[in-house]
C-alpha positions as CSV (number, residue, x, y, z in Angstrom):
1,X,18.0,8.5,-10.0
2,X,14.0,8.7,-10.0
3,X,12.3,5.5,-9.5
4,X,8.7,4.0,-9.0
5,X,8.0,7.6,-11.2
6,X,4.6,8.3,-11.5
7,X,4.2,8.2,-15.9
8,X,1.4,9.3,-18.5
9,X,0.3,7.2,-21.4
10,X,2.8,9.9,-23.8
11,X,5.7,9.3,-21.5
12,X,7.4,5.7,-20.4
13,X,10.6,5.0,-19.3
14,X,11.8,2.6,-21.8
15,X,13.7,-0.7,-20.2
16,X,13.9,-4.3,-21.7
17,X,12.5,-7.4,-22.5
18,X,11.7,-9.6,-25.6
19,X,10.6,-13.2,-25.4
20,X,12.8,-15.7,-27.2
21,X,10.6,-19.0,-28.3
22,X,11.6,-22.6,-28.3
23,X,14.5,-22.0,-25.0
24,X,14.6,-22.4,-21.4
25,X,17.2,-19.7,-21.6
26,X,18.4,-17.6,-24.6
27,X,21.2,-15.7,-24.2
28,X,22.7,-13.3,-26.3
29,X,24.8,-10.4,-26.3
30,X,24.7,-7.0,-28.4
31,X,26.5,-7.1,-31.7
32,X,28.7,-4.5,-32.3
33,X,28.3,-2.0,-34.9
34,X,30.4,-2.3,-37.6
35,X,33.2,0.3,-37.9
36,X,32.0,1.8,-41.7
37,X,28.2,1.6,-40.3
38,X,26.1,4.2,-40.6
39,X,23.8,3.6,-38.0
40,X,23.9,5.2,-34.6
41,X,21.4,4.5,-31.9
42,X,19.2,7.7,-31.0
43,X,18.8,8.4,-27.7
44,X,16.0,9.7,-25.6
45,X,15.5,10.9,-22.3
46,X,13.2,8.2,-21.0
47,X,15.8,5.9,-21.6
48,X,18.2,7.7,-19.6
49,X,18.3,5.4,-16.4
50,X,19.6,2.5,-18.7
51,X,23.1,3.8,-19.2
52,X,23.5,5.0,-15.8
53,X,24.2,1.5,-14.5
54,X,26.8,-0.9,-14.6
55,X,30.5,0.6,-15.7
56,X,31.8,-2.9,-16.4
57,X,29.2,-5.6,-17.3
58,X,25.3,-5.3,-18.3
59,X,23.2,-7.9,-18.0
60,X,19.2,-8.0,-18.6
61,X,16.6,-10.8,-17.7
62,X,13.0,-11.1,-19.3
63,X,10.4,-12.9,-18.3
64,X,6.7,-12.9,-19.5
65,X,5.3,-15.5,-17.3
66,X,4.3,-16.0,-14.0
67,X,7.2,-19.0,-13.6
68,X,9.4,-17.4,-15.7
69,X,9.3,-14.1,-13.6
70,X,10.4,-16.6,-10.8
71,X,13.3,-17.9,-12.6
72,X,14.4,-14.5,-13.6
73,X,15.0,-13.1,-10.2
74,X,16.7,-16.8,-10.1
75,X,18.8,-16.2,-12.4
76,X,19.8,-12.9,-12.5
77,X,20.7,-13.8,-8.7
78,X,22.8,-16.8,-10.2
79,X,25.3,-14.4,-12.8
80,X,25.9,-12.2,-9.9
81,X,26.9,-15.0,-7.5
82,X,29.2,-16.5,-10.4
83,X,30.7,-13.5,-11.5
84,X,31.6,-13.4,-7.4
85,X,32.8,-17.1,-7.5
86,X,34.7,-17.1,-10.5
87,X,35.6,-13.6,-11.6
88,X,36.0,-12.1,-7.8
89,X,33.7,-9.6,-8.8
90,X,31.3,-7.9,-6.6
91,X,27.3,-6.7,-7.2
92,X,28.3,-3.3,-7.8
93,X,30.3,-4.5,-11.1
94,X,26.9,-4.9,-12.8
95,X,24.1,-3.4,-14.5
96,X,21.1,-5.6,-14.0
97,X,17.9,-5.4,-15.1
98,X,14.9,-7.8,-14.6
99,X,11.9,-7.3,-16.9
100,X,8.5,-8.3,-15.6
101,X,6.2,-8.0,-18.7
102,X,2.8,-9.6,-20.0
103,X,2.0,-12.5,-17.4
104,X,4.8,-11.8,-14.8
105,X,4.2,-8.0,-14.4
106,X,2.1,-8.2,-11.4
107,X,5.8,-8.8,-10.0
108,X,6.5,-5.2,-10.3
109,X,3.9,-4.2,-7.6
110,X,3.9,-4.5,-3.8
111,X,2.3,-6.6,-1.1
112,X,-0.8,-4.1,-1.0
113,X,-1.4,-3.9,-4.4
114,X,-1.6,-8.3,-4.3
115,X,-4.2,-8.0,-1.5
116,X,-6.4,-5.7,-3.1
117,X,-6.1,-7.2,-6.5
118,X,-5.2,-10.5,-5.8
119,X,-7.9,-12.5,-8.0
120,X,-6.5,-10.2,-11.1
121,X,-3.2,-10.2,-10.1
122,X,-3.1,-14.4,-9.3
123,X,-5.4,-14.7,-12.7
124,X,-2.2,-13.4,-14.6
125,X,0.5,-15.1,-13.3
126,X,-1.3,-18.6,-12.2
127,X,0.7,-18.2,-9.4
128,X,-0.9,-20.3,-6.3
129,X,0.0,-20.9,-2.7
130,X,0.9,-24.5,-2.2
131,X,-1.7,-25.3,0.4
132,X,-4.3,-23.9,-1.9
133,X,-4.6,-20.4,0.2
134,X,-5.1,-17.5,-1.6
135,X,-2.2,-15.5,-2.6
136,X,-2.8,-11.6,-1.2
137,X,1.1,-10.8,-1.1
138,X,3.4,-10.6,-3.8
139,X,5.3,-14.0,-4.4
140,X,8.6,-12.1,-4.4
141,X,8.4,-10.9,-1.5
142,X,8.6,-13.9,0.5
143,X,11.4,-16.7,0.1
144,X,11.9,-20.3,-0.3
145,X,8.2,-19.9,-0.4
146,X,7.6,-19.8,-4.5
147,X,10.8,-21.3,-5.7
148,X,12.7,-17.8,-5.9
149,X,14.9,-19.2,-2.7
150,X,16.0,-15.9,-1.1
151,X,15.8,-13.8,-3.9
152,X,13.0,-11.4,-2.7
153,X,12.9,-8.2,-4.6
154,X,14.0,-6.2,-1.3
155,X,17.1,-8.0,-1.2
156,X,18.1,-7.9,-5.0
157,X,16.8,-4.3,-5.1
158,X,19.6,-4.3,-2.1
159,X,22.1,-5.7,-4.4
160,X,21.6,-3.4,-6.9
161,X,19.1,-4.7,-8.9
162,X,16.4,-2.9,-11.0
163,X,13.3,-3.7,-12.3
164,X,11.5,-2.8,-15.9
165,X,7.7,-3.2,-15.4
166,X,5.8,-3.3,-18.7
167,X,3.4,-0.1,-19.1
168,X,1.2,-1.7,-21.5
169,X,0.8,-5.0,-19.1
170,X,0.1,-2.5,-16.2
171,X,-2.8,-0.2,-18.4
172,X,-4.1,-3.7,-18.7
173,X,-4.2,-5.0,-15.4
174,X,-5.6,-1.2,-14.7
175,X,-9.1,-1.7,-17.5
176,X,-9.6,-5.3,-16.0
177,X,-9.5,-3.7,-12.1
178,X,-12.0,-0.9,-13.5
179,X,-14.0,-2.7,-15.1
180,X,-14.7,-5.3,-12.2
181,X,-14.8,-2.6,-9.8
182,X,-16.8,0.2,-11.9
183,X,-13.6,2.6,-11.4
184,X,-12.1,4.7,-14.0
185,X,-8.8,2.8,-15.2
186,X,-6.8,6.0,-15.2
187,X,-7.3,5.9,-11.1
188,X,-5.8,2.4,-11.2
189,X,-3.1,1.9,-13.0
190,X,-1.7,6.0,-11.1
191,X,-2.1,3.5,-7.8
192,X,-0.4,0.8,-9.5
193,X,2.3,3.0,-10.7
194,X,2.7,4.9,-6.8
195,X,2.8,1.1,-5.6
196,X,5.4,-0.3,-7.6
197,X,8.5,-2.1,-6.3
198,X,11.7,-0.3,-5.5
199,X,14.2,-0.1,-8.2
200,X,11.9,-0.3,-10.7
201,X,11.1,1.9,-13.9
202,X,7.8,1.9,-16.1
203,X,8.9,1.1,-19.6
204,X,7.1,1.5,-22.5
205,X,6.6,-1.7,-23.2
206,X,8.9,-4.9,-22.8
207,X,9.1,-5.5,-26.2
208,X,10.0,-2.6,-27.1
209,X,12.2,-1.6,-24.5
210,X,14.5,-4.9,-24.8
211,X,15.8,-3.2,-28.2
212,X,16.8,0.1,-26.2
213,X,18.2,-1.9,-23.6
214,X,20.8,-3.6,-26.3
215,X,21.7,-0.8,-27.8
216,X,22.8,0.0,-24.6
217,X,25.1,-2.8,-24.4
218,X,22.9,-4.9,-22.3
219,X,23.4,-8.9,-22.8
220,X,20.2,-10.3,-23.2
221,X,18.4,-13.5,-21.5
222,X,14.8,-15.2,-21.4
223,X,13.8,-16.8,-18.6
224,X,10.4,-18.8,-19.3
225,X,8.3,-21.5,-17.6
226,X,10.8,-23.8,-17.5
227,X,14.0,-23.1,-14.5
């Protein structure tokens, strides 16, 4: 399976994410087409990477903040442990997907991409060291240091865990680097995409991509500000 794949404005891996207002946490699973139902789900290529995880459950966390990108590592770490706890599962039972999109996507890029960008990248998210240092790493990449308690994105990307970085977030973040820097924002965002996390896949946009994702048969969850 490709990952961290290099992508074109005309071509996005499509993943998942859509914001639900007014909750902590939404949850909600996939309803099933009705038997006399005409309608079939297309599929496309780019989506392809979806339905090659998880055989028995799928499970996929949003976030569009910079807290709620915290609380969706948090959490997606949480349904994992239960399903260990109280099922006797194991990691490899799942399909799971966290979706950094909008405020949280600086997430989806490593520790050198946070020191060279770290005034955009900290701008977005409103992320900022305790001690009032300024934050040149990613946040996820360090534990009980951010409130994501050991869920660094090495060791859920060790568990099995794969990340959807929003494309249009990341074009974004690419025009604000250019412009401050008096680059061409097509030579930023191919260093973001080369510099992304492992286990992770450009999607189209979150948005977007949370509809693919159910109707893949992904359950779906919002993490926002609130943990």
């Amino acid at each position: 399976m490709k990952k961290n794949t290099p992508m074109k404005r005309r071509r996005f891996l499509a993943g998942a994410g859509l914001a639900a207002a007014g909750a902590s946490v939404v949850a909600k699973t996939q309803a099933e087409t009705s038997n006399d139902s005409s309608f079939t789900p297309q599929r496309h290529a780019e989506d392809r990477w979806m339905d090659e995880l998880g055989i028995n459950h799928r499970a996929f966390v949003d976030s569009s903040t910079g807290r709620g990108g915290i609380a969706a590592v948090n959490f997606a770490s949480n349904i994992l442990r239960a399903h260990a706890m109280g099922y006797g599962g194991s990691d490899e039972d799942y399909g799971m997907v966290v979706c950094f999109r909008h405020a949280s996507a600086p997430f989806g890029f490593n520790d050198a991409m946070w020191e060279k960008y770290s005034e955009v990248f900290v701008g977005r998210t409103q992320i900022h060291d305790s001690n009032g240092d300024p934050v040149t790493h990613n946040p996820l990449s360090v534990g009980r240091t951010y409130g994501n308690r050991d869920n660094t994105l090495a060791n859920l990307a060790n568990r099995g865990i794969h990340f959807a970085i929003c494309n249009l977030s990341t074009l974004s973040m690419a025009g604000m680097v250019a412009r401050a820097a008096g680059r061409q924002s097509d030579e930023v965002y191919q260093e973001l995409v080369a510099n992304a996390v492992p286990n992770s896949h450009f999607v189209a946009a979150g948005v977007l991509g949370a509809t693919r994702a159910q109707e893949y048969g992904y359950a779906f969850m919002y993490a926002s500000d609130e943990d």
